[in-house]
N, C-alpha and C positions, 0 to 999 in steps of 0.2 A: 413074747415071740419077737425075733429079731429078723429083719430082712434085707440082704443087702443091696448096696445102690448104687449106678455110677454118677459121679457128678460131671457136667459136662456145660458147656458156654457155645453160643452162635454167637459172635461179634459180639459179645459181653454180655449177652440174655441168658442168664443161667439156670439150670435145669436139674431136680434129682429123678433119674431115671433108675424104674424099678420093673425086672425082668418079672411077670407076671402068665408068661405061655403057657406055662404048668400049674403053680398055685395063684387062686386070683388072690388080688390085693383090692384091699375095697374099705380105703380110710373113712371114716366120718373127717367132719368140715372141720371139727376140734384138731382132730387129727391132723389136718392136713393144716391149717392155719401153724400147728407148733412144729411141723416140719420145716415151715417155710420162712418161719421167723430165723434173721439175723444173730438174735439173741435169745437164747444161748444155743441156738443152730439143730441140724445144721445151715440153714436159709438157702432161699431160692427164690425165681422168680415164678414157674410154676413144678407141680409135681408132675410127673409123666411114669405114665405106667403101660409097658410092651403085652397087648394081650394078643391071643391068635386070634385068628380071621381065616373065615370061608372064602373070600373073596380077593385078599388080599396075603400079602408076606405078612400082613400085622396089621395090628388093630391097635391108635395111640390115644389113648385116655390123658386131656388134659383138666389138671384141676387149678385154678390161678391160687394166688398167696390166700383171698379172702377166704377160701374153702369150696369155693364154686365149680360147677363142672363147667367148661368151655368147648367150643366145636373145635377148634385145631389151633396152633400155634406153628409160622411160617420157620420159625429158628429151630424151633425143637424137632420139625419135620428133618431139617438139616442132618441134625446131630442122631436123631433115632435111623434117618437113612443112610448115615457113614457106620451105626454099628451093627447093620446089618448085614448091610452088603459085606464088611470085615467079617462078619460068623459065617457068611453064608460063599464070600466067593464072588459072588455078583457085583454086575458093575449096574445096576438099575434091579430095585425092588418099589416094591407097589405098598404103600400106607395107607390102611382106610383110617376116618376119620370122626366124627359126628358130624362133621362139615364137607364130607364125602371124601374119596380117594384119589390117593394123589401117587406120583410118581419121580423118584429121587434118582438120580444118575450120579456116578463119580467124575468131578469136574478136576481130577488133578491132587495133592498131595494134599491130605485133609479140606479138601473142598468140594461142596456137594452141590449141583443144580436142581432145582425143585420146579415141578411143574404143577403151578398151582390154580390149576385150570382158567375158565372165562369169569370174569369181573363181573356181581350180581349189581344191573346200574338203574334197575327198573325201580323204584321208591319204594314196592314191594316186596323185594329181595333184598333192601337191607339191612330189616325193615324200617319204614318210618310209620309214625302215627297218622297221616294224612299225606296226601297227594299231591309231590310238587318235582319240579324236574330238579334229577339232582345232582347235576353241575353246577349249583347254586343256589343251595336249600336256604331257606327261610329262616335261618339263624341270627342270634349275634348277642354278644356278649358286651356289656357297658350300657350307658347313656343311651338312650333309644338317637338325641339329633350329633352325638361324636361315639359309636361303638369301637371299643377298642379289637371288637373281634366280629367279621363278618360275613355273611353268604358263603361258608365253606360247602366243598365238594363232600358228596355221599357216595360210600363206595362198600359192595361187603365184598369179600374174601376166604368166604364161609365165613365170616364175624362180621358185625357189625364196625364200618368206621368212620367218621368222618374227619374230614382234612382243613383246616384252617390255612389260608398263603399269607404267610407273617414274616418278621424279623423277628419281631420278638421271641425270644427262647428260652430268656434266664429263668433261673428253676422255681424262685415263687408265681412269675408267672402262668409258667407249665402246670403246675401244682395247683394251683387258684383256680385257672378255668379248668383244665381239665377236669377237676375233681366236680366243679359246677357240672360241667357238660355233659359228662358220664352218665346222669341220671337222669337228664333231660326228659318233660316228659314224651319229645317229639321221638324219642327213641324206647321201643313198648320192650328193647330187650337189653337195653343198657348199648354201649358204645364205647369204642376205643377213639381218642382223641389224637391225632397228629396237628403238629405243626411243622409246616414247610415252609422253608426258604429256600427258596429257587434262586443259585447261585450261577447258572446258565442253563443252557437249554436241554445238557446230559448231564448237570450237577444239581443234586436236592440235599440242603442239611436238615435233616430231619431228627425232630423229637417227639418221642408218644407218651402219654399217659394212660396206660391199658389198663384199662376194664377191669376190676376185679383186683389188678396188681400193682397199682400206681404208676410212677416216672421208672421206665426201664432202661438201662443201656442199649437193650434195641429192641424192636418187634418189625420181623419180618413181613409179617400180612400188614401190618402199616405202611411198611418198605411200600410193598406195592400197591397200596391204596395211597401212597403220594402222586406214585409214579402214575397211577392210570389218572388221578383227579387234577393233577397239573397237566398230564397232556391234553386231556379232554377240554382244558380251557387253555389250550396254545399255548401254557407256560414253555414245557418241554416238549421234545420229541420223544416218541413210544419205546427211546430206552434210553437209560440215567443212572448213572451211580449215585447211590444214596448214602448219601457221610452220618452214620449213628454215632453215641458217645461211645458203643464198643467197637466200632472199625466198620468196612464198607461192605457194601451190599449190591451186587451188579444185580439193575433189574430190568426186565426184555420185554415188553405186552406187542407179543409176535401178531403183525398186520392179520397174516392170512388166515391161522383157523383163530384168534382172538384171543389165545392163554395168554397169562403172565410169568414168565420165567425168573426163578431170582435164585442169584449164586452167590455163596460164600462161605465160610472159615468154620471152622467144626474144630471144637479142642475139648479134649479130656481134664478135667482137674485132678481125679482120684475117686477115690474109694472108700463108701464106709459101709455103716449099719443102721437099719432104724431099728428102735425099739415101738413097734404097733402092739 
C-alpha cells in the first residue's frame, strides 16, 4: 500500500505530512524510523499525520525520527495551518494536538502566526522529577567546581524543554550535551535541549537538540521556550526574534492574557509516496 505525502519545511524543520481525514495512517516505530531516515529517504525531521477532530479543523499526530509519538511540534503547526487554511479558505483554523489546541492565523504570503497558548512554568507542568523553581533548575553539565553548562531555564510548551544561556553552539557540542541532557533523569519524560545566546534584548541565536530527533535546523516550541526562559531571567524583553540554522522566527509572549505568539515561513518542497 502506497500513500501520498507532502513534504514541507518551517525555517528548515522538515516535515512528511500525510493526509489521514479519511483513511487512518497508523505507522509502527519501524515504520516511521525508515521514513525518516536521510538514507535512502525519504527523511525528515518528524512524520505528521492530518487526522479529523470533533473539536477542532484537525487533529496533528506527531511522530519524531526515533519512532516516538510526540505532543505537538511548533513548525509543523506552521506548515499543517498554511495547508489548511489553503483547502479550506480560512484565514485562522483551529489544530488540536496531544498537547492541546492551538490556533494558526495567515500572517502574510507563506507565513503563518501560531498561538501557542500559556507557558507550563510550574516544575509540574514540564514535568521535572522533583521540585525546584524553574528559572534556574538544578542542572549542569561538566566539573561539578568549573561546569561548562549551567542552571538552565525550564519551560514546557506542550513538550518538555529546557534552555541553557551559552555561546557555545558548535555542533559536537550541541550534540554531546544535548544528547546527555535529553535523558536526564531530572526529566521523567525526556526533554528537548536549547541553547541560547542572547544577542540583545529582541535577538536570541538559538540552537535545539530535540527529543527524539536530534540537532534540527529549528524547533519552534524551543523558539519560544528561549524566548519565555531568557525573559523570565531579564535577558530579553517578552518579544525577540529567534535566529535558527533554517531562518527566523518572530516570537511575542503577549503581557496580558500570557500566550506566546510565534511567526514565520512555511514552504512546500514537493511531493511523493510511501510505501506502508
Amino acid at each position: 500500500m502506497t500513500r501520498p505525502y507532502v513534504r514541507m519545511n518551517g525555517a528548515g524543520n522538515d516535515f512528511i505530512v500525510v493526509n489521514a481525514l479519511e483513511t487512518p495512517f497508523a505507522p509502527t516505530a519501524d515504520q516511521v524510523r525508515a521514513i525518516a531516515a536521510r538514507d535512502p529517504g525519504p527523511g525528515c525531521d518528524q512524520l505528521i499525520a492530518i487526522e479529523p477532530s470533533d473539536r477542532a479543523d484537525a487533529f496533528m499526530r506527531v511522530w519524531n525520527a526515533d519512532g516516538g509519538q510526540v505532543e505537538t511540534c511548533g513548525n509543523a503547526l506552521r506548515c499543517l495551518g498554511w495547508l489548511l487554511m489553503e483547502s479550506t479558505g480560512k484565514d485562522s483554523v483551529v489544530i488540536d494536538t496531544l498537547g492541546g489546541p492551538t490556533t494558526a492565523t495567515r500572517a502574510g504570503t507563506h507565513r503563518v502566526r501560531v498561538d501557542m497558548g500559556r507557558p507550563g512554568l510550574d516544575w509540574t507542568e514540564v514535568p521535572l522529577a522533583e521540585e525546584m523553581d524553574t528559572r534556574g533548575v538544578e542542572l549542569q553539565v561538566g566539573p561539578i567546581d568549573a561546569p561548562v553548562l549551567h542552571t538552565p531555564g525550564a519551560v514546557s510548551m506542550g513538550n518538555p524543554h529546557v534552555v541553557f544561556f551559552t555561546d557555545r553552539q558548535d555542533d559536537a557540542f550541541v550534540r554531546g550535551s544535548g544528547s546527555l541532557v535529553e535523558h536526564h533523569p531530572l526529566f521523567p519524560q525526556g526533554v528537548n535541549v536549547g541553547f541560547a545566546n542572547v544577542l540583545a534584548p529582541d535577538r536570541i541565536r538559538l540552537r535545539v537538540w530535540e527529543r527524539g530527533a536530534g540537532l534540527t535546523r529549528a524547533c519552534g516550541t524551543g523558539a519560544c521556550a528561549a524566548l519565555v526562559a531568557t525573559a523570565r531571567r531579564g535577558l530579553t524583553g517578552r518579544r525577540a526574534v529567534v535566529e535558527t540554522d533554517g531562518g527566523e522566527l518572530e516570537i511575542d509572549w503577549d503581557e496580558a492574557g500570557g500566550h506566546v505568539f510565534k511567526t514565520g515561513p512555511v514552504e512546500i518542497e514537493g511531493t511523493g509516496s510511501l510505501a506502508i
